[in-house]
Structure formats: C-alpha cells, structure tokens
C-alpha positions as CSV (number, residue, x, y, z in Angstrom):
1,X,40.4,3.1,87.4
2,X,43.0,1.0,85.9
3,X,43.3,-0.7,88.8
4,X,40.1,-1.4,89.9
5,X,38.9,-2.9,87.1
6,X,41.5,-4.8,86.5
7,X,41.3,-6.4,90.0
8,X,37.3,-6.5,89.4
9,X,37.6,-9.1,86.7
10,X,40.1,-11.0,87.7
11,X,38.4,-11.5,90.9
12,X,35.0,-11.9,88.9
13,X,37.0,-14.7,86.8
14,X,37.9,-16.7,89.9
15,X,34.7,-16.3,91.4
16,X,33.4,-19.3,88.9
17,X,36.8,-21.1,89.6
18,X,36.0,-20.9,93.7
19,X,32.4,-21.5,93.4
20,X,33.5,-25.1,91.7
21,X,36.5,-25.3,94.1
22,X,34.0,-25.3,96.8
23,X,32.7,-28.0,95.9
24,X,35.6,-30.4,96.7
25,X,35.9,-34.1,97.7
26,X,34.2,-35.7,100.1
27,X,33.1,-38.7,101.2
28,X,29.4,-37.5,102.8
29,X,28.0,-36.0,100.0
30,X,24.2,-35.9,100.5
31,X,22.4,-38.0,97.7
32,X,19.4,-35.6,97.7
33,X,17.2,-35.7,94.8
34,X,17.4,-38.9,92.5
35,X,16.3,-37.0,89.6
36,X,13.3,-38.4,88.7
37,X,11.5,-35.4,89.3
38,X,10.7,-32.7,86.1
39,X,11.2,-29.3,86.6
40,X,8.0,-27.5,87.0
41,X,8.6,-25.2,84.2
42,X,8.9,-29.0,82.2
43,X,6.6,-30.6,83.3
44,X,3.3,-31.3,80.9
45,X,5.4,-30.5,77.9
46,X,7.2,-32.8,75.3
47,X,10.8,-32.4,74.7
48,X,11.8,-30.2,71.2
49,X,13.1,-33.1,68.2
50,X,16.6,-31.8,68.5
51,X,16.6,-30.9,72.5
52,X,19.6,-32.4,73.8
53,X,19.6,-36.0,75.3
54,X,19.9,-36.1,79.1
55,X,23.7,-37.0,80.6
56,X,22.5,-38.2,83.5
57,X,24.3,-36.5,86.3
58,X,21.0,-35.8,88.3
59,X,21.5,-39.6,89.0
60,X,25.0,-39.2,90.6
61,X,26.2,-37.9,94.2
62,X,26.9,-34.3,94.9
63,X,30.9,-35.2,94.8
64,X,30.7,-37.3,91.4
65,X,28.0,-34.1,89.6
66,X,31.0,-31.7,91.4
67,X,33.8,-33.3,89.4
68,X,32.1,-33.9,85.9
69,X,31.4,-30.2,86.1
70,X,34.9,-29.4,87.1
71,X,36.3,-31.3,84.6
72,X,34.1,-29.7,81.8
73,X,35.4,-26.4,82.9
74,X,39.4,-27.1,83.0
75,X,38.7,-28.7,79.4
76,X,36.7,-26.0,77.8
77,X,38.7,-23.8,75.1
78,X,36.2,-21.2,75.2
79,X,33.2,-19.8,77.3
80,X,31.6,-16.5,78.0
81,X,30.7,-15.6,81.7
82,X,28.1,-13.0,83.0
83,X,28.7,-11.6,86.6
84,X,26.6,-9.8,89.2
85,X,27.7,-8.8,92.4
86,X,29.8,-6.1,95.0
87,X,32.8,-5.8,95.1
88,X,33.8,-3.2,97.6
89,X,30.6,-2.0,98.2
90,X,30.1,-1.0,94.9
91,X,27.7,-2.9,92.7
92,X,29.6,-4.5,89.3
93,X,28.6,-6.3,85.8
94,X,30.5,-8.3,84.0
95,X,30.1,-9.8,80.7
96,X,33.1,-11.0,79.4
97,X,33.7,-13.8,76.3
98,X,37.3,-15.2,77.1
99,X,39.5,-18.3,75.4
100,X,42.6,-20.1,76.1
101,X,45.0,-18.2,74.1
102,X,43.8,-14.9,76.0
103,X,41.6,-13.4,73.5
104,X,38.6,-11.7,75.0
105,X,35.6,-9.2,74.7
106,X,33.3,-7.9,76.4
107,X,32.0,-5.3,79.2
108,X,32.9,-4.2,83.1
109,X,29.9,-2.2,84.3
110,X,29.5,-0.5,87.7
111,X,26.9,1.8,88.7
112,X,28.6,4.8,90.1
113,X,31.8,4.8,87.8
114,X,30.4,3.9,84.1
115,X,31.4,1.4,81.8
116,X,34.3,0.0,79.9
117,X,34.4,-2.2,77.1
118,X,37.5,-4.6,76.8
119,X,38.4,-6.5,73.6
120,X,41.7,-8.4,73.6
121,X,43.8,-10.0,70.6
122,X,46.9,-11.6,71.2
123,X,49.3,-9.4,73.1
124,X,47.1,-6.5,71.5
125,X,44.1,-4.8,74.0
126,X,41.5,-1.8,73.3
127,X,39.5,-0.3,76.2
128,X,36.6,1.8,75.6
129,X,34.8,3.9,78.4
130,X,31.8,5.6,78.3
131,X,31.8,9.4,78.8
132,X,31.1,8.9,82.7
133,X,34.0,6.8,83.5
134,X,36.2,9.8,82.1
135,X,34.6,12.3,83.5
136,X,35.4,10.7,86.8
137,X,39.0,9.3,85.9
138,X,40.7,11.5,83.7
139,X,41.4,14.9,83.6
140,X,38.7,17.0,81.1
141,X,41.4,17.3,78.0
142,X,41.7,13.7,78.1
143,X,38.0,13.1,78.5
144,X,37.4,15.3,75.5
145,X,40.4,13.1,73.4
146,X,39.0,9.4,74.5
147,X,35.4,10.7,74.3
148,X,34.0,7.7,71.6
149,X,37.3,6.1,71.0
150,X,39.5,3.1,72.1
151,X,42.3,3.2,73.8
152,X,45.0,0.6,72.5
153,X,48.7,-0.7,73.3
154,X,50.5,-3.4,74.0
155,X,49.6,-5.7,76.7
156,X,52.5,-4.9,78.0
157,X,51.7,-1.6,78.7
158,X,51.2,-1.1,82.3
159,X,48.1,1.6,81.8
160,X,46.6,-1.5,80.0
161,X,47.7,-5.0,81.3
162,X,46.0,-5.0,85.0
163,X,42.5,-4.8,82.2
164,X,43.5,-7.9,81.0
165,X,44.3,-10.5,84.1
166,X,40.6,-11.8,83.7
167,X,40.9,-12.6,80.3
168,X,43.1,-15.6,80.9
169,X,41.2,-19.0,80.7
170,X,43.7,-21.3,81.3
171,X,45.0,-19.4,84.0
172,X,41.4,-20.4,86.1
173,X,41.5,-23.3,85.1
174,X,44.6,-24.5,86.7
175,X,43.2,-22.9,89.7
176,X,40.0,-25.3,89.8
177,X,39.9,-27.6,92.8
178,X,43.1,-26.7,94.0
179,X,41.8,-26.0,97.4
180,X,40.0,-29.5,98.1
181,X,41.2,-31.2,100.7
182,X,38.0,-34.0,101.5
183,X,36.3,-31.9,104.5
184,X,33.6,-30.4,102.1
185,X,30.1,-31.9,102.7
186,X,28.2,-31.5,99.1
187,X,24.3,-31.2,98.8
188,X,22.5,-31.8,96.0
189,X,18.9,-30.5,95.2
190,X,15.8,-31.1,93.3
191,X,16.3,-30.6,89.4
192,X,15.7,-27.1,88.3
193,X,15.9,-24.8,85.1
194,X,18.5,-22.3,83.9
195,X,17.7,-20.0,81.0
196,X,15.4,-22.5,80.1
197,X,17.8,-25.8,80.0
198,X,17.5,-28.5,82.7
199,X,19.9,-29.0,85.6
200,X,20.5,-30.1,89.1
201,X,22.0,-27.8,91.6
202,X,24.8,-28.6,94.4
203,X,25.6,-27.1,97.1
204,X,28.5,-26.0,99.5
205,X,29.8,-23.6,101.6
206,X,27.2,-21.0,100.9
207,X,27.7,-21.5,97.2
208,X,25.5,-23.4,94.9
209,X,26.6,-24.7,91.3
210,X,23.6,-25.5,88.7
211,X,25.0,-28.5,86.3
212,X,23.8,-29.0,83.2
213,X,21.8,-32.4,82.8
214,X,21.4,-32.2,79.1
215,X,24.3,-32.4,76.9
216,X,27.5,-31.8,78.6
217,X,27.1,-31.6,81.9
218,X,28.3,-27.9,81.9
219,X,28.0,-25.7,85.0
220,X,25.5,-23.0,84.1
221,X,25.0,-21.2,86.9
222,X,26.8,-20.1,90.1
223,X,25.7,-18.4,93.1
224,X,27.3,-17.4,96.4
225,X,24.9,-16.4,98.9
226,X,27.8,-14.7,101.5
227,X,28.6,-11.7,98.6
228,X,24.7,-12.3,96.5
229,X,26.8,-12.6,93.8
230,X,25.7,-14.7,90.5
231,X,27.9,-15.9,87.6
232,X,26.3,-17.6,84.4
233,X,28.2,-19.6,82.1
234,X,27.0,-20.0,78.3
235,X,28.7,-19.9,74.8
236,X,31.2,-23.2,76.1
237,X,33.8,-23.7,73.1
238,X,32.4,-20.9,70.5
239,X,34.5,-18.5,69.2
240,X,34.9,-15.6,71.2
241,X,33.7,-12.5,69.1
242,X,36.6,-10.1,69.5
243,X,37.6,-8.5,65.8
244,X,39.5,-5.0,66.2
245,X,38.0,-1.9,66.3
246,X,38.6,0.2,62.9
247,X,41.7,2.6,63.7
248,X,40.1,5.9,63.1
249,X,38.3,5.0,66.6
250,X,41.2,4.2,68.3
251,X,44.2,6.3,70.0
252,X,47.7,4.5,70.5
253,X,48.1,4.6,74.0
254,X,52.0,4.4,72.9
255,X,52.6,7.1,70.5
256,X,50.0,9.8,72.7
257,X,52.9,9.0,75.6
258,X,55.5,10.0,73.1
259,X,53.9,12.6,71.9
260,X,53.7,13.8,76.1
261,X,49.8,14.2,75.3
262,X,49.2,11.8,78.5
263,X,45.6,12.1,80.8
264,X,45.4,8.5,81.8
C-alpha cells in the first residue's frame, strides 16, 4: 500500500508536468483558431460585471499559448489538482491541494483498494484510510486500531515518506519543459469551456492542454488520450487547506513502533 500510493501521486503530479512538457518548442506550430470564435456555451450571453478580462492568448501560436502556460505553472506558489486515470490497470482519483513549501491535503482514491486521505505540514504527515483499504493492507488487529484514526510521524519515516513525493510543488516545477528539444509540432483548437471559464486548447503528442483565456492564462485542464487520463487544475495561489487533525484521532506512527504494537 505504502508503496503504491506513494508512487501513484507522484506519478499523478508529473502527469500535469509532462502534459505541458509535451508541449515543447517548435517552430511549426499550427496557428489554428484565431479566436474570434465564442464558445457555444457563451455565445448569446453577456459577460458577468466582474468576469475576468480576456488575456489574449487565443490570439497567439500553439508554441507562444504553450510557454505562457508553462510559465504560470513553474511560478505558481500554490494550486490544487484533480486526477482521473489507470495506473496499472487499476482505476485512481486524486485530489490533492499542494504548495511550495510541501504542505498538502487531500485524497488518493482507487476503486478496488479504498481511500486514503493525506494532509501534510512541514516535515509532519497524517494518513487516513478508510475501513477497506485496511481490511486489504493490514493485518485485522491493526485494522481494528487505525479504524477512524490518522496515522502520523515524521516525514522521515519510511512507512510515511513514499505518501508524500507528490506533495512537492517545486519539485514539478523544475521538471516543466525539461524535455523540449524543438521537434514537437503544437496544434491549437477552437476556443472551448472548462468548468464554465473560457479557454483554447493545444495540442501534442496525444496530450491536449486547455489554457485559460481570461485572467491568467492558467492551464485548466489536461488530457492524455494514450492512458484516458484527465488532470484539472484550479485553486492557483490560495492557501492550501491542510490544519492538523485533533490528536485524539491520531496514532503516532513512532511511539506504536516503540511500543512493538506494529500492523503497518
């Protein structure tokens, strides 16, 4: 389990740094859409007195939309990313609230083990799993202990730290467009709608980003059609809600190892 999940989110956190990665340099991006089209959903309807002002990157070429979004993302002090997809055959959600200084919260679903809710707090972490994941993991005495309760340590402790590899932002951000190297044709496509906000989508290698066109031009939305998987971004620069749990739900992953009480 520990394992796993810890490998799950980390891959599910570099999933939105390839999906921009993919969309690299190059010189033959295809101009597509000017943007002078309104979304359907838009169209007919006047905009809200304090909707956001367009940015203008429907007007720009897949390469120049590609880099604004990039750059939004390796700038960003905060964001909160919701994941659907495999991974290993086995169907996962993610939704995970994560900053630069490594604080995050949030959940790992997957539909045959259960979930586990992470919250992270400096170089503290809890981990919560619901009765199934325990039932399948751990051994019934410790099933009956964690039942309801958090488990807590130390990052440092190795039952705990492989839960926390996706919680570090700045670590994907020094990972975006490391892998461009100016052979990546980008397309861009007619404007389009996420949750409701305007943007224009680009396109390449099998993965297509949706950039905001109001406001920052954030990248809302990323979908890779080899793996089906989806990954919305919201919540850019809010505070990530993590606060820590009260400690008469919580067992000290530490002091149940000392006391040789271990199930893990």
């Amino acid at each position: 389990m520990k394992r796993k999940h810890g490998i799950a989110m980390t891959a599910v956190g570099m999933a939105a740094v390839l999906g921009l990665s993919a969309c690299g340099s190059d010189s033959k991006d295809d101009k597509g859409d000017k943007g002078d089209k309104k979304p359907a959903s838009a169209a007919g309807s006047a905009p809200a007195k304090d909707a956001p002002s367009g940015n203008g990157v429907e007007k720009l070429s897949g390469k120049e939309i590609s880099d604004k979004a990039k750059s939004e993302l390796r700038s960003a002090t905060s964001l909160r990313f919701k994941m659907s997809g495999t991974e290993g055959g086995e169907r996962m959600d993610v939704d995970l609230a994560l900053d630069k200084q490594g604080n995050c919260a949030g959940t790992v679903k997957t539909a045959d083990t259960g979930t586990i809710e992470l919250i992270k707090l400096g170089d503290r972490v809890w981990m919560k799993a619901d009765e199934k994941l325990w039932r399948t993991k751990a051994n019934p005495q410790a099933a009956e202990l964690f039942k309801g309760r958090y488990v807590t340590g130390p990052t440092s402790e190795p039952s705990l730290s492989s839960m926390t590899k996706g919680c570090e932002l700045t670590a994907l951000q020094t990972k975006v467009g490391q892998d461009d190297d100016g052979s990546v044709t980008i397309t861009k496509g007619a404007p389009t709608t996420v949750d409701g906000q305007q943007a224009v989508p680009i396109s390449a290698k099998g993965t297509t980003i949706s950039v905001a066109t109001t406001g920052r031009p954030y990248p809302l939305r990323i979908e890779d059609s080899k793996d089906k998987s989806a990954v919305t971004l919201t919540d850019w620069n809010k505070p990530v809600p993590a606060k820590a749990p009260p400690a008469d739900q919580t067992i000290d992953i530490t002091k149940l190892k000392q006391s040789k009480q271990q199930g893990l």
